[in-house]
C-alpha positions as CSV (number, residue, x, y, z in Angstrom):
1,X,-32.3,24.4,-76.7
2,X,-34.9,22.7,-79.3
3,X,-36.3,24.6,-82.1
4,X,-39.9,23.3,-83.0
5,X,-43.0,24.0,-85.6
6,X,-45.9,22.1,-86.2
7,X,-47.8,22.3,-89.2
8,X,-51.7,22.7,-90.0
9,X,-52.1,19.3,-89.6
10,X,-50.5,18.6,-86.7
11,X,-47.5,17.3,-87.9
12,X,-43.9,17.9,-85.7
13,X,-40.6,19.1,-86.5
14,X,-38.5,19.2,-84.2
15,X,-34.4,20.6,-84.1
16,X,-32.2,19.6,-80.9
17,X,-28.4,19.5,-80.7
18,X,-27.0,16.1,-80.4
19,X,-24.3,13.7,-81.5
20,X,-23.7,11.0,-83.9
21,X,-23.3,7.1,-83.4
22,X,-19.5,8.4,-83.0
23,X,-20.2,11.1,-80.6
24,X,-19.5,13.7,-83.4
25,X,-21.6,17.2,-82.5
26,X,-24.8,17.0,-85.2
27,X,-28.7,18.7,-85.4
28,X,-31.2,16.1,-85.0
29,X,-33.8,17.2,-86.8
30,X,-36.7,14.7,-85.8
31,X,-40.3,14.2,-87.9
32,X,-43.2,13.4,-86.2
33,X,-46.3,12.4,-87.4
34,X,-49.6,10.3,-85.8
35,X,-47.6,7.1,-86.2
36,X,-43.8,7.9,-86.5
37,X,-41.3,10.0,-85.3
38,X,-37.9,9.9,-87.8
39,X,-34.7,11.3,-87.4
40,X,-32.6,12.9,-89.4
41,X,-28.7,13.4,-87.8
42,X,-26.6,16.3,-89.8
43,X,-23.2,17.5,-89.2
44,X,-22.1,20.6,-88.3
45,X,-20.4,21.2,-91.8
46,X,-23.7,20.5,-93.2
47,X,-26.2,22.8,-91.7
48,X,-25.4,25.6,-94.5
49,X,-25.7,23.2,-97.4
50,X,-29.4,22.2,-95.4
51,X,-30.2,25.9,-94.7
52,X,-29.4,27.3,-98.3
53,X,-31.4,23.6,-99.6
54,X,-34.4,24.8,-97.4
55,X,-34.5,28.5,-99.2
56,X,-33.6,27.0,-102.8
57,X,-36.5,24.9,-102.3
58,X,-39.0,27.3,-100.7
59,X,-38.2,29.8,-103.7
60,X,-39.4,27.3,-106.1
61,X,-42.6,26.1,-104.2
62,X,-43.0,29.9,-104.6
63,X,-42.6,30.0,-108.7
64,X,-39.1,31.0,-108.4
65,X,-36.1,29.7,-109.7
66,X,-33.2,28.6,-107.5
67,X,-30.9,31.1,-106.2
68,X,-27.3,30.2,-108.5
69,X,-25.0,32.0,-105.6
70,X,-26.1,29.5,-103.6
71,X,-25.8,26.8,-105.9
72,X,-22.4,27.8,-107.3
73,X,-21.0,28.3,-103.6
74,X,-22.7,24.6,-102.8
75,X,-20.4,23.4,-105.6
76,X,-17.7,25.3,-104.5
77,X,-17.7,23.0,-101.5
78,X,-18.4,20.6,-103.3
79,X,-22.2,19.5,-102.6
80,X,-23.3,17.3,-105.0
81,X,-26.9,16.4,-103.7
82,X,-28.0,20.2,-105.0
83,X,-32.2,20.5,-106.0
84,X,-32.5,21.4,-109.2
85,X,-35.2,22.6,-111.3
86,X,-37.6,20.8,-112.2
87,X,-39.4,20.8,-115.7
């Protein structure tokens, strides 16, 4: 099953389940636009650290600060790569 949504300008997201170069179960999560289509392969382990990334992220494009449950349980399994605020 794919998951897709295409933006007002007709660009494509696109989620399918797939495997790595070492045949290791991931979410492809492909991003098409006029000229390219790019992939982006994550782990299984990763999708929460992607989903709570997404929200953090979507709070903040909506005035918000970041959500620190999220980003204290991120560090608690010890993501590094966590948004931050920015200035």
């Amino acid at each position: 099953m794919t998951f897709a949504y295409t933006d007002p300008d007709g660009h494509h997201l696109e989620l399918e389940p797939d495997s790595d170069h070492d045949n290791r179960p991931v979410v492809t999560i492909w991003a098409r636009a006029p000229f390219a289509r790019v992939p982006v392969r994550i782990p299984l382990d990763r999708i929460e650290e992607v989903v709570a990334g997404l929200r953090d992220t979507a709070r903040q494009a909506a005035g918000a600060t970041p959500d620190h449950r999220h980003t204290a349980a991120l560090h608690h399994m010890g993501v590094t790569n966590i948004p931050t605020e920015q200035p």
